[in-house]
N, C-alpha and C positions, 0 to 999 in steps of 0.2 A: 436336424438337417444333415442330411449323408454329404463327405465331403466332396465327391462328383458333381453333388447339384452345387454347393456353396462356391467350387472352382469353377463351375458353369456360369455364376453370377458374377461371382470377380471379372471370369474373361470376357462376358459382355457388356460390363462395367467400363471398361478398359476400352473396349471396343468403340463407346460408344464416345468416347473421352477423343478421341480420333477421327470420329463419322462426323461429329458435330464440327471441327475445324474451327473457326474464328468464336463461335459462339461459348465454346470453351474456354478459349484465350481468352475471352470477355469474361469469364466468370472466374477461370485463373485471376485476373488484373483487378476484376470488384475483390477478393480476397485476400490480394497482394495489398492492395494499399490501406485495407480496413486492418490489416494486422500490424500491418507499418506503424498506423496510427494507437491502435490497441498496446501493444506492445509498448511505445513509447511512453503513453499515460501510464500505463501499468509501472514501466519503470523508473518514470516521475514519479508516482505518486508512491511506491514503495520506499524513494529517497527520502521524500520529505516526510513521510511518514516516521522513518528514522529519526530524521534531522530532527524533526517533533519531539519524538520522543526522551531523546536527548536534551532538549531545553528544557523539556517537564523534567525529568528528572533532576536537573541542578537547580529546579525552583527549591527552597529553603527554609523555614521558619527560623528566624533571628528573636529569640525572647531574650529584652532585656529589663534586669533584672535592678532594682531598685539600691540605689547607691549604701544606703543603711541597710540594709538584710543582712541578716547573723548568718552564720555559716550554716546553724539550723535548719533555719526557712531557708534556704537555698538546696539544703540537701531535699527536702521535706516537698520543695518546688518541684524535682528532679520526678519524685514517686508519684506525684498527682498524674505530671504529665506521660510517664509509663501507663496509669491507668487509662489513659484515653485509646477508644481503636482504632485500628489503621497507622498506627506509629510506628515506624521504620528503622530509628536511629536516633537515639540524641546523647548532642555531645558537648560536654561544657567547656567554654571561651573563656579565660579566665581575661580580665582587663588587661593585663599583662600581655595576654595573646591578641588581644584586639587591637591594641600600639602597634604590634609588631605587623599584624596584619595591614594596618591604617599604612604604616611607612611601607611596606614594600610593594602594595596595591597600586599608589600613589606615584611611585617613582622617585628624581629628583625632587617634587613638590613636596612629598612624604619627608623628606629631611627634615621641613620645618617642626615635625610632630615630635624627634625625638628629644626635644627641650622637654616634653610634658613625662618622661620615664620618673624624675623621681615624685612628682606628684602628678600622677594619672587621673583623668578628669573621667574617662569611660567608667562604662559601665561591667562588670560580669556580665553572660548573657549564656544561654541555651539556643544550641542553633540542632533544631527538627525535621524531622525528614517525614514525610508522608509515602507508605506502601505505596498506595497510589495516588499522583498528582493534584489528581482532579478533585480530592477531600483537600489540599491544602486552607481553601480560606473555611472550610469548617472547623478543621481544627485548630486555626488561627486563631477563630470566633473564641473558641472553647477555653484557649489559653491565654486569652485575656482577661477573664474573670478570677483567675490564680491571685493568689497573695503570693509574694511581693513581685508582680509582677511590674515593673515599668510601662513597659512600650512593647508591644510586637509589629513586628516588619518583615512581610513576602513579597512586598511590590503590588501591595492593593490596586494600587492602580493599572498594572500593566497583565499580572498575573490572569485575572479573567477575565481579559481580551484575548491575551495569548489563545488559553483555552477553550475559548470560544469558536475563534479563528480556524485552530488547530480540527477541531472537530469538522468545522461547516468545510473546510477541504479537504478533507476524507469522504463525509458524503458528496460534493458535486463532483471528484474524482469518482467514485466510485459507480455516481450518474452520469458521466462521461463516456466509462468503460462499459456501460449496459446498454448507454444508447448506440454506440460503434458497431458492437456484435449484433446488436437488434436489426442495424442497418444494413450491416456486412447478408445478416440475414435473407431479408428481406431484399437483396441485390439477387445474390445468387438463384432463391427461389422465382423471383422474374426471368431470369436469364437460361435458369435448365429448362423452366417452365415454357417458354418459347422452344426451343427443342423438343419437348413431349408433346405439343401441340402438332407438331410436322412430322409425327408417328401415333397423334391419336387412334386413326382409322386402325394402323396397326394394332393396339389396344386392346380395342372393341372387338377386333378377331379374333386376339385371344383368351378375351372375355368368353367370348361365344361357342368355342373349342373347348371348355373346361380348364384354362390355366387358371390357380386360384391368383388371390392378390398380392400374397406375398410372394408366387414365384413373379408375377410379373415390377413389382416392388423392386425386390433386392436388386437388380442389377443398378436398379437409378438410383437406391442407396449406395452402393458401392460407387458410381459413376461421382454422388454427391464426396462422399468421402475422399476419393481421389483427387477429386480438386481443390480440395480444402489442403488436403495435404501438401499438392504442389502448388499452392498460392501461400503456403506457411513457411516455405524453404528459401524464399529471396528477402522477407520481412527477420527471419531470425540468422542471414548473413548480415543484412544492414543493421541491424541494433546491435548483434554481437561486436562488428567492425566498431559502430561507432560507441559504445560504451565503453570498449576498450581507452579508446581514442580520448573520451572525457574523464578516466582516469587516470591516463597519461600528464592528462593537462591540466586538472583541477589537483591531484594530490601534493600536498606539500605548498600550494598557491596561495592559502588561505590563511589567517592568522585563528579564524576560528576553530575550534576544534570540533564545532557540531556539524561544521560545513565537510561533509564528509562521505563518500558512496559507501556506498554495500561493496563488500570486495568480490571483484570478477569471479573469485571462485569459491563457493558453489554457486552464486545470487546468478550471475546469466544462462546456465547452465537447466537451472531451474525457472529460468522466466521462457528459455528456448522450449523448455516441454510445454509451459499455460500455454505459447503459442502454438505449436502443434497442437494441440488438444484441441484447442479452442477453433485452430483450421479444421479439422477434421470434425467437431461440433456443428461449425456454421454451416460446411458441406451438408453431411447428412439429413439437416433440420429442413435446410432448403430445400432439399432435392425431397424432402421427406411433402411438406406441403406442397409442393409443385404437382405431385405424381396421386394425389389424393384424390381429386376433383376425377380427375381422368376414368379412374377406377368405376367410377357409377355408370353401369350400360344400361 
């Protein structure tokens, strides 16, 4: 495409972004608030996607290890559980260190444990780390079978819930975010699509003169893409504003340390372009099916 014709289709792009008047502003205002909403799930669910990820990883295996086991079988424990895959890290607790852990976990109440230093009633233990999370209670399973193993302990009970959890909010998040743009979609393409109806006739004359489809096309692409673009400019001043804003207010508020944003820079920076992108996506798409139908003389 020569670039006279491609600046010929921008400026009628343009043009027509101005001839339409309120019907634009309506399809500006469906793109404003679908991004508003896009945006924000997006950057909720990148949060807690974090935040996720971070509890999975302080999930633990605790093996402990049987009060009689020789130093042998304990070292001999250590190599078994190296052989197993997907193993991260493991690092031995000596009972000595599990006291020490016990009291200062505990606080004031922990005082009562340091009666038990010269005759320590715990156990040794091996505390595991899993590559990845989501193999924890397999290789829980796996290290319970060990000699001299005692007892293993990840939180059976809460562990794959979490993970469960953790996932099924990723996907309806992420069917959240499909269904918004699907909508944002499907706005815009009603709304340009009203406007090419009230220059069909115009159309069909240029059908009928030899314009092909794509010169008559490109401009309502462009037209689409413009308005994606400035329906994407007021959605990435309001989230930039107010993410700022909740990390003014959330940082340092919390006692936990998983509870925690993505830091402002690069993370908004980069959610500001998915929304550009994603405006200038919805635009084009819409404007793209709306201008389809038209073309058949």
């Amino acid at each position: 495409m020569r670039f006279s014709t491609l600046k010929r289709h921008f400026r009628e792009g343009a043009k027509n972004i101005f001839r339409n008047g309120w019907m634009s502003v309506a399809s500006i205002g469906a793109v404003t608030v679908t991004l508003i909403l896009v945006g924000t799930f997006v950057a909720l669910m990148l949060n807690i996607n974090e935040m996720a990820n971070k509890v999975e990883e302080d999930v633990e295996i605790k093996v402990l290890i049987e009060l009689t086991a020789e130093e042998d079988e304990i070292k001999n424990l250590n190599n078994e559980i190296e052989k197993i895959s997907g193993i991260d890290t493991i690092r031995f607790s000596s009972k000595d260190d599990e006291l020490q852990g016990l009291v200062e976990g505990m606080g004031e109440e922990g005082q009562a444990w340091e009666m038990f230093e010269q005759d320590n009633p715990l156990n040794h233990a091996y505390v595991v780390k899993a590559k990845n999370p989501q193999d924890t209670e397999k290789i829980a399973s796996q290290i319970e079978k060990f000699d001299p193993v005692y007892k293993v302990i990840y939180g059976q009970d809460v562990v794959p819930r979490l993970f469960k959890f953790n996932n099924y909010a990723r996907v309806i998040g992420l069917a959240l975010i499909v269904g918004l743009v699907l909508t944002a979609v499907f706005l815009i393409s009603n709304t340009i699509k009203l406007t090419i109806m009230a220059r069909s006739r115009e159309i069909g004359i240029m059908k009928l003169v030899g314009a092909t489809n794509g010169f008559i096309r490109w401009p309502f692409f462009v037209e689409g893409l413009l308005l994606g673009i400035l329906g994407s400019i007021l959605p990435i001043i309001v989230i930039t504003t107010a993410y700022y804003l909740a990390i003014e207010n959330i940082s340092g508020q919390t006692s936990f340390h998983f509870v925690k944003l993505l830091p402002f820079n690069p993370f908004i920076w980069q959610l500001s372009g998915i929304i550009f992108l994603v405006g200038a996506l919805i635009g084009m798409l819409g404007s793209g099916m709306s201008v389809r139908k038209f073309l058949k003389v």
